[in-house]
Every structure is written in structure tokens, then in C-alpha cells.
C-alpha positions as CSV (number, residue, x, y, z in Angstrom):
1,X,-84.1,82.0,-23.9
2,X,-83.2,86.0,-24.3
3,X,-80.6,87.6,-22.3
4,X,-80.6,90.9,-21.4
5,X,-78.3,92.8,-20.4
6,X,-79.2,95.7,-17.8
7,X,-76.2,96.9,-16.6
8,X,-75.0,98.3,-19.9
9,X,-71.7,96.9,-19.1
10,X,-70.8,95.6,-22.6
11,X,-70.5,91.2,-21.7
12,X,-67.4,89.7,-21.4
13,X,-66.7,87.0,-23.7
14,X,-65.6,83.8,-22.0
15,X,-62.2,82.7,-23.6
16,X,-61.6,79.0,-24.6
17,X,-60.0,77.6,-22.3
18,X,-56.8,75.8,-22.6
19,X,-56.3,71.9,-21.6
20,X,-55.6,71.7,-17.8
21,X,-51.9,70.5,-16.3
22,X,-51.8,68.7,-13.1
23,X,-49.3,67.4,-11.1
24,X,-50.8,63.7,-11.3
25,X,-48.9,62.0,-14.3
26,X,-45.8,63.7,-12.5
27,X,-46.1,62.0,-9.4
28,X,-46.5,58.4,-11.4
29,X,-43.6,59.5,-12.9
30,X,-41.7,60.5,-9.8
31,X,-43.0,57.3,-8.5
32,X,-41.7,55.1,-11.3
33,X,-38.3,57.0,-11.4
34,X,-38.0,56.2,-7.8
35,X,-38.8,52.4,-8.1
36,X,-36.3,51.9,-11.0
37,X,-33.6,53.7,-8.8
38,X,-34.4,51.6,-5.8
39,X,-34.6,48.8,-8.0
40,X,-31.3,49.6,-9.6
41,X,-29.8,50.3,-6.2
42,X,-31.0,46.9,-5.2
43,X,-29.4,45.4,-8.5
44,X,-25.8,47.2,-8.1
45,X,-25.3,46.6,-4.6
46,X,-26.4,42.7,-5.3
47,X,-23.8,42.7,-8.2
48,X,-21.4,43.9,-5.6
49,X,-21.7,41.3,-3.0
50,X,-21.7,38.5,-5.5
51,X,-18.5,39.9,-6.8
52,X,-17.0,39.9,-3.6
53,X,-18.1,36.1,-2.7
54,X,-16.5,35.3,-6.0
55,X,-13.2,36.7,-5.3
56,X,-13.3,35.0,-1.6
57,X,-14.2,31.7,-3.9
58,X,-11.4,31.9,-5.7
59,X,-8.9,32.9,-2.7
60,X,-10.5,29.8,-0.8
61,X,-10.4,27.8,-4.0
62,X,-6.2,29.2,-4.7
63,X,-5.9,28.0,-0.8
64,X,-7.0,24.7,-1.2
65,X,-5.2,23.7,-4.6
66,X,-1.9,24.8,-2.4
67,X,-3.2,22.5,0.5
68,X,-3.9,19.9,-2.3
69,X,-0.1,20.2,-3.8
70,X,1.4,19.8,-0.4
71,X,-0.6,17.0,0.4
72,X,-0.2,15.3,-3.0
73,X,4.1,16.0,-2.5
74,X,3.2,14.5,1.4
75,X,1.9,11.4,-0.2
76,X,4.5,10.9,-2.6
77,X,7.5,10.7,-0.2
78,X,5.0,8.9,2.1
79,X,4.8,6.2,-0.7
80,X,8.4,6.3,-1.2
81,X,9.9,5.4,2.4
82,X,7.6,2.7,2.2
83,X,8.6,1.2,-0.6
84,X,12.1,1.6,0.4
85,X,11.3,0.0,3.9
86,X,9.7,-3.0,1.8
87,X,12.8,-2.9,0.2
88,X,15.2,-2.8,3.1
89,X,12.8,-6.1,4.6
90,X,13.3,-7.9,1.7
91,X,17.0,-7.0,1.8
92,X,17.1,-8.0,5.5
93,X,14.9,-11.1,5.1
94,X,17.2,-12.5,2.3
95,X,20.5,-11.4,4.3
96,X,18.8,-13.5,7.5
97,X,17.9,-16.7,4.9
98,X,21.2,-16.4,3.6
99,X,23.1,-16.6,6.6
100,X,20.1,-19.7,8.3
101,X,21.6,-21.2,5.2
102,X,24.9,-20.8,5.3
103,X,24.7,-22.5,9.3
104,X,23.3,-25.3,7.0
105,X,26.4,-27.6,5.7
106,X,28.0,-26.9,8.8
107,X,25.2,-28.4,10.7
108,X,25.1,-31.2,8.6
109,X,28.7,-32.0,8.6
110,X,28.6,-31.8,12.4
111,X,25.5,-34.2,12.2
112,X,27.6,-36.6,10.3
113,X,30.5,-36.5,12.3
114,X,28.7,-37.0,15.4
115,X,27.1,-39.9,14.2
116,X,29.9,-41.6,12.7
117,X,32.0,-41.1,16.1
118,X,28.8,-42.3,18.2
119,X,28.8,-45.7,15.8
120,X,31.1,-48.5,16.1
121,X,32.6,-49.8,13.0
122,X,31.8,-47.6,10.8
123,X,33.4,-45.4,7.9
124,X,31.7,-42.9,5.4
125,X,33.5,-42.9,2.0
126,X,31.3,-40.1,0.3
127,X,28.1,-37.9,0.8
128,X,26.3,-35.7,-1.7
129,X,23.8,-33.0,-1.4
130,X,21.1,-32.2,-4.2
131,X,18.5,-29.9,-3.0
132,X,17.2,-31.3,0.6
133,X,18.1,-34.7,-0.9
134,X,21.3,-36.3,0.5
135,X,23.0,-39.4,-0.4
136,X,25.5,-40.8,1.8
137,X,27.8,-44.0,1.0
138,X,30.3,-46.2,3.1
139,X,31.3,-49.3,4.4
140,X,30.3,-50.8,8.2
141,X,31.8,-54.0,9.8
142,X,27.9,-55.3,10.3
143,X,24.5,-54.3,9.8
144,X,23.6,-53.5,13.1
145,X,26.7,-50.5,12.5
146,X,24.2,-49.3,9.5
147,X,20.9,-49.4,11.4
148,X,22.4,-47.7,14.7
149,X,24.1,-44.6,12.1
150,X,20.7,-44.2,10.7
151,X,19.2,-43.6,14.0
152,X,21.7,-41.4,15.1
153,X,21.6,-39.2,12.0
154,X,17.3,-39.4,12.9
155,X,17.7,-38.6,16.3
156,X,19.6,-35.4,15.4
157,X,16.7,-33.8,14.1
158,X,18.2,-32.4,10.8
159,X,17.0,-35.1,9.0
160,X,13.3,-35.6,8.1
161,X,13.7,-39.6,6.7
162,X,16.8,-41.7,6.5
163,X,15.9,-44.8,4.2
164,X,18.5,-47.4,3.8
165,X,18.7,-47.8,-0.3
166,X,21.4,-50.7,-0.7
167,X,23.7,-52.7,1.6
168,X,25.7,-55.7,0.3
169,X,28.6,-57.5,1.6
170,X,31.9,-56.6,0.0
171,X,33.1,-60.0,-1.4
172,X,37.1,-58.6,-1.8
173,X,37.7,-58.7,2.0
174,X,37.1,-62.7,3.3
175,X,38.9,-62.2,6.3
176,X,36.7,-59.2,7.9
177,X,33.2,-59.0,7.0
178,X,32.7,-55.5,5.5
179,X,29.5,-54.0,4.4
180,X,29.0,-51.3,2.0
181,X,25.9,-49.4,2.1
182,X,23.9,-46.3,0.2
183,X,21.4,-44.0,2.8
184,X,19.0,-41.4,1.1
185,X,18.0,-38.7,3.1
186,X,15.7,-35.7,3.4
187,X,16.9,-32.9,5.2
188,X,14.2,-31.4,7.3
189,X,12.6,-28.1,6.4
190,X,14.5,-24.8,7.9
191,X,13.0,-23.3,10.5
192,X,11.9,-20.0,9.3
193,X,14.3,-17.0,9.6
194,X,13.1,-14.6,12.5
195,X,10.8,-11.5,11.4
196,X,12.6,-8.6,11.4
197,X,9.7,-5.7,10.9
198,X,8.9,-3.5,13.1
């Protein structure tokens, strides 16, 4: 096809035109620039508070090892008076034995003397203690002296068995009939000492 041009005008060339710029790919990039700082926002200020719970940890954490020391030094002088009140029990437990004990030969000399006055006839030459066991030798004008001393010594209660071990008739003496004799005995258990704990 043929132009023509009638208006005698000479004809504009059309220039080549450039590329175009718009303000698209700017506002991605605004866009993206505003996420990341949002993001990054987001980020820091979580940094922040996690920080800040860490340091209340470790106040809460410094707080509770104290607690744990005191409690620890509260147990230990707990655990102490304790073992010094077992200690003082023992201690007082022995001191109370020691002195149910120390009644003991008393008793039993009492025990024999009462027995030998409450017999007639009778005469105790020796006694000896071994333990609980107790042997006790002397001489009687009869047996019936012997038998009625055994049951007094049994009626006392501080003897658990009274056995009769040997009697004979003393051949020196023909004018009086005289008996020497041998008891064993077992001394009854103690009764035990009174608790003292409290």
C-alpha cells in the first residue's frame, strides 16, 4: 500500500521507543522489604522475651539452690540432735540398768537374811554369785530347816528355781545332828528398767 502525503507537511518519523518502567517490580519489592522487616521485628522482639525468661530462670534457679543449701544445713543439725538424743537414751538407759543392778546384791542379801532369820536352825557358811547362778552352802540342825529355807528364798520372788544339790549329815558332831547342805539357784530375770523417751 502507497502513502501519500497531502498536507505537504514533511512526516514525522516515529522514534524507537525505549523499554517501559513501571512501578510494579517496586511495589514487590516494597512488599518484600516490608515482610522481612516485620519478620525481623517478629524475630528480635522474640529474641528479647526469651532472653528475659532466661534471666528470670536463672534468678528462680539462684533462689532455689539458696533454699536447697538451707534446707540441706536444716537437715544436717536435724540429723545431728537426733543422734545425740539416741545417744543421751542410750546414756540414760544404761545409767537406769546400772543403778536396777546395783539394787541387785542388796536385794539378794536382804532375801538371804530374811530367810535365814524366818528358819529355825539354820546357819549359812558361804554364798557365791556367777552370773544369775548362785550357790549357797551351810549347815541346818534337820532337813525340814533346809526344805523350809528353800521355800522362803522361793517365796521371795528373786529367785526363779532353788534346787537342793547335796545335803549330808556331818559325822564330826555325834552329839547334835548337823546337816550340811549345797542350794543352786537361778536368780529371776530383772524387771526391765523404765523407758525413759519422750
Amino acid at each position: 500500500m502507497i502513502r501519500v502525503n497531502l498536507m505537504g507537511l514533511p512526516k514525522q518519523r516515529k522514534r524507537a521507543r525505549g523499554p517501559v518502567v513501571t512501578l510494579e517490580g517496586g511495589r514487590s519489592l516494597i512488599l518484600l522489604v516490608v515482610v522481612v522487616a516485620v519478620v525481623a521485628g517478629y524475630a528480635y522482639f522474640r529474641h528479647q522475651s526469651l532472653q528475659q525468661q532466661l534471666q528470670d530462670l536463672d534468678v528462680q534457679v539462684t533462689e532455689l539452690q539458696r533454699e536447697l543449701a538451707d534446707l540441706n544445713r536444716i537437715k544436717q543439725e536435724y540429723d545431728a540432735n537426733v543422734a545425740r538424743r539416741e545417744a543421751l537414751t542410750a546414756r540414760i538407759n544404761v545409767i537406769e540398768a546400772l543403778k536396777a543392778r546395783q539394787a541387785g546384791p542388796v536385794q539378794l542379801l536382804a532375801t538371804l537374811a530374811s530367810a535365814v532369820v524366818r528358819t529355825d536352825s539354820l546357819w549359812l557358811t558361804s554364798f557365791t554369785q556367777t552370773g544369775q547362778n548362785i550357790t549357797i552352802e551351810g549347815t541346818a540342825l534337820n532337813v525340814k530347816a533346809v526344805a523350809d529355807f528353800m521355800t522362803q528364798l522361793l517365796n521371795q520372788r528373786i529367785f526363779a528355781t532353788v534346787d537342793l544339790r547335796e545335803t549330808a549329815q556331818d559325822p564330826a558332831s555325834r552329839a547334835v545332828d548337823n546337816f550340811s547342805f549345797i542350794l543352786n539357784g537361778q536368780l529371776a530375770a530383772p524387771e526391765p528398767a523404765p523407758s525413759t523417751t519422750g
